[in-house]
N, C-alpha and C positions, 0 to 999 in steps of 0.2 A: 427487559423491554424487548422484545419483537419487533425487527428490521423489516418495512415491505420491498419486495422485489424492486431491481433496478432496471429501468428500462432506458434503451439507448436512444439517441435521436431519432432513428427512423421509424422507432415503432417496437424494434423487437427487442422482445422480454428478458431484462436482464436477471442475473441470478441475485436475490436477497442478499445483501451483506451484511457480512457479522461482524458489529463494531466491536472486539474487546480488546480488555488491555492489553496491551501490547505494543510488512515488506514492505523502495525503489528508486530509483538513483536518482538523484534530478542532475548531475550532470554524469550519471552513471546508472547503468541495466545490471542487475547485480546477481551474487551467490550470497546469499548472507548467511554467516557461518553460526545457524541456529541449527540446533539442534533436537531428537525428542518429536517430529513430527512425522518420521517416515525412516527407513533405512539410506543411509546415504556415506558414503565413505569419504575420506579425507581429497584420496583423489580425484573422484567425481565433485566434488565442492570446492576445489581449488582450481579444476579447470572451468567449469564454470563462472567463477569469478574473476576470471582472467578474461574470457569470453563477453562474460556480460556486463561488466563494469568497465566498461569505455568509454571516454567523455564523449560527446555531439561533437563529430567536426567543426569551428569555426568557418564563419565562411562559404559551408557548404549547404547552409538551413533555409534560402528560399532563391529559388530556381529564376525566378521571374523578379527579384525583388521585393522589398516591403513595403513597398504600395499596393503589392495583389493579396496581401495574407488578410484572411480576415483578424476580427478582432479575437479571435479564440485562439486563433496561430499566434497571435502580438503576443496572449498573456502569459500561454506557454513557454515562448522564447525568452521572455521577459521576467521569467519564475526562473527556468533552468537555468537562466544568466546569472541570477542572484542568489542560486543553491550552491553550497560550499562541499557540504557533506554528503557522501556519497551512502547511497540504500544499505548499502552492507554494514557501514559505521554504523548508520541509524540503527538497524534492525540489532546488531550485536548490543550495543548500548542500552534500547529496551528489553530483552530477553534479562540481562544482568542486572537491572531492577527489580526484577522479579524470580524471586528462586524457585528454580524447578518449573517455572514459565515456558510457553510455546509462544513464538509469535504468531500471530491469527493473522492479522492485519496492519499495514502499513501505508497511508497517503502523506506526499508532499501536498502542502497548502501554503497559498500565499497569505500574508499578512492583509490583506481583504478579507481573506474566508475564515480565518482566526477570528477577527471580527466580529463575524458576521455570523461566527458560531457561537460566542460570547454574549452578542443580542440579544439571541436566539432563546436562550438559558439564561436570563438574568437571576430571577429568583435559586437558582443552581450556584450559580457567580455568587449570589450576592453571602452565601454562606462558605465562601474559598475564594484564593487568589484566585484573578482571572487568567485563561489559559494563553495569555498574551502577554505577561506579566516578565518583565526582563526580555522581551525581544521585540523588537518593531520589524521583524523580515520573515523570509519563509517558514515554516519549520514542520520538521518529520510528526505525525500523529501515530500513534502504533498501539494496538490492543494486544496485551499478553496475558493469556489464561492459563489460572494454577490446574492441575490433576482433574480439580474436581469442581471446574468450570468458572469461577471465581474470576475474572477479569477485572483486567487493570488496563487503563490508559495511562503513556508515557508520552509527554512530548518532548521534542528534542528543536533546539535551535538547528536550523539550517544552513546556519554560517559557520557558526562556533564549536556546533557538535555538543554541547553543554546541555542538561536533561534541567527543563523548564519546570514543568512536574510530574509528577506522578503520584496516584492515587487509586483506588478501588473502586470498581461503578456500584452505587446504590442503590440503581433503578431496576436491578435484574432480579428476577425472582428466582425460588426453586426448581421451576420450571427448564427457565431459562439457561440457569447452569447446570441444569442436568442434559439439556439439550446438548450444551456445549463440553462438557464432558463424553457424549457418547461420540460427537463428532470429531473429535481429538482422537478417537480411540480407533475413529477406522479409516482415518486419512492415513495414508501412501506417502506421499509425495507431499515433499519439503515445501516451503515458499521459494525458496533458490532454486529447485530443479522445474518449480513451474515458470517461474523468469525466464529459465534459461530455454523455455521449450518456446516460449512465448517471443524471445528474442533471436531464436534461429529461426523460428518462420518470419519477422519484421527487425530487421535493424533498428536500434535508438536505444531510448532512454525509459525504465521502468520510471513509472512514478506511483503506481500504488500496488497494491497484492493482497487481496480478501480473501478469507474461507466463508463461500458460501455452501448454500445448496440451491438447485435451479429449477424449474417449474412439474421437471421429472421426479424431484425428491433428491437426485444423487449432488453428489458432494462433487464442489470444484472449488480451483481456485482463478479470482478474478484479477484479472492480470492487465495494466493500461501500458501502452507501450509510445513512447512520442519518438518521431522520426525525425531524420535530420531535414522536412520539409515542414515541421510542427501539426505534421495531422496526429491523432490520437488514435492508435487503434487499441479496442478491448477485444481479449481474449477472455476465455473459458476455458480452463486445461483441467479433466478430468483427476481430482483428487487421489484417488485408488487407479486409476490406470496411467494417466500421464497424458493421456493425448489432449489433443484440441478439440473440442466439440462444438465451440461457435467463437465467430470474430467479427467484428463490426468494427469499419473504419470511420471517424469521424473525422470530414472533410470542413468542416464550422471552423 
């Protein structure tokens, strides 16, 4: 199944994301100590995750009070408050269901959007547990794909750290995992070291990490970053080179 490009609130065009099975902290910006997607050493992944896995100051998260935040600041604050498990758990936890896996992708999502993903899919659901099935609160989604594109979704409770389920997507064709095999193959750069590129230009909290590709063709990885004032901002950090090539902050 072919993902259409993501576009941000203002308009500008964001890059397609690749949902498979398989990066972000809800109360922590992370290093998640996966492996298999880029050159990366122990040491550079442990300072990183010392760097990017810091919880949101209490306290420090709206300037003005929470009667100025709007309603997108509330649900955010309101997620990270109820998130247990930090991106890096997550991410390690799905890689290890899957052998020889890379993680691709990783969102926290609240127990609304579980939901309302579940709806969404009922004849999907109605052939499997539903993917809300033992948690009523946030929890990590993450796509991890085998060698030769083969993706798995894992989810993971948000509180407990406990793996919800996991399974193989159905819906992808030959196509599609050959796509996702050749893009495995010439990604750089880790999910952790694009967090961490991603968190020293914006202090906070990761909350998701995609491998896309963006209207150019080239490969990045999509990176949300939530501040300790709950605006969102997404980054673009180029896959193969590392840098940042677009950011949009969302002020909603």
């Amino acid at each position: 199944m072919r993902l259409e490009p993501r576009h941000s609130k203002s308009g500008a065009p964001r890059a397609r994301h690749l949902r498979l099975v398989g990066a972000v902290c809800a109360v922590a910006a992370s290093a998640a100590l996966v492996t298999g997607c880029g050159d990366d050493s122990g040491t550079s992944s442990s300072a990183a995750t010392s760097k990017a896995a810091k919880t949101v100051p209490e306290g420090e998260a709206t300037p003005s009070g929470s009667a100025s935040m709007t309603q997108d600041q509330k649900e955010r604050k309101a997620l990270l408050g109820d998130t247990k498990v930090t991106y890096d758990k997550a991410a390690a936890t799905a890689v290890d269901k899957v052998s020889g896996g890379k993680l691709t992708d990783l969102d926290l999502k609240s127990a609304a959007d579980v939901k309302d993903d579940a709806d969404d899919d009922d004849d999907a659901m109605s052939a499997s547990p539903s993917p809300s099935s033992g948690s009523d609160g946030p929890q990590w989604v993450a796509k991890v794909a085998e060698k030769d594109g083969t993706s798995h979704t894992v989810r993971i409770d948000a509180v407990s750290g406990k793996v919800i389920s996991s399974a193989p997507e159905s819906d992808r064709d030959a196509d599609d995992k050959k796509e996702t095999a050749d893009w495995l193959s010439r990604v750089k750069q880790t999910p952790e070291q694009a967090a961490k590129t991603a968190t020293d230009k914006t202090k906070g909290t990761v909350t998701a990490v995609g491998l896309d590709d963006n209207d150019s063709g080239d490969l990045v990885w999509s990176v949300d970053v939530v501040s300790k004032d709950w605006n969102k901002t997404d980054f673009e950090v180029d896959a193969v080179k590392g840098n940042i090539t677009h950011e949009h902050v969302d002020r909603d």
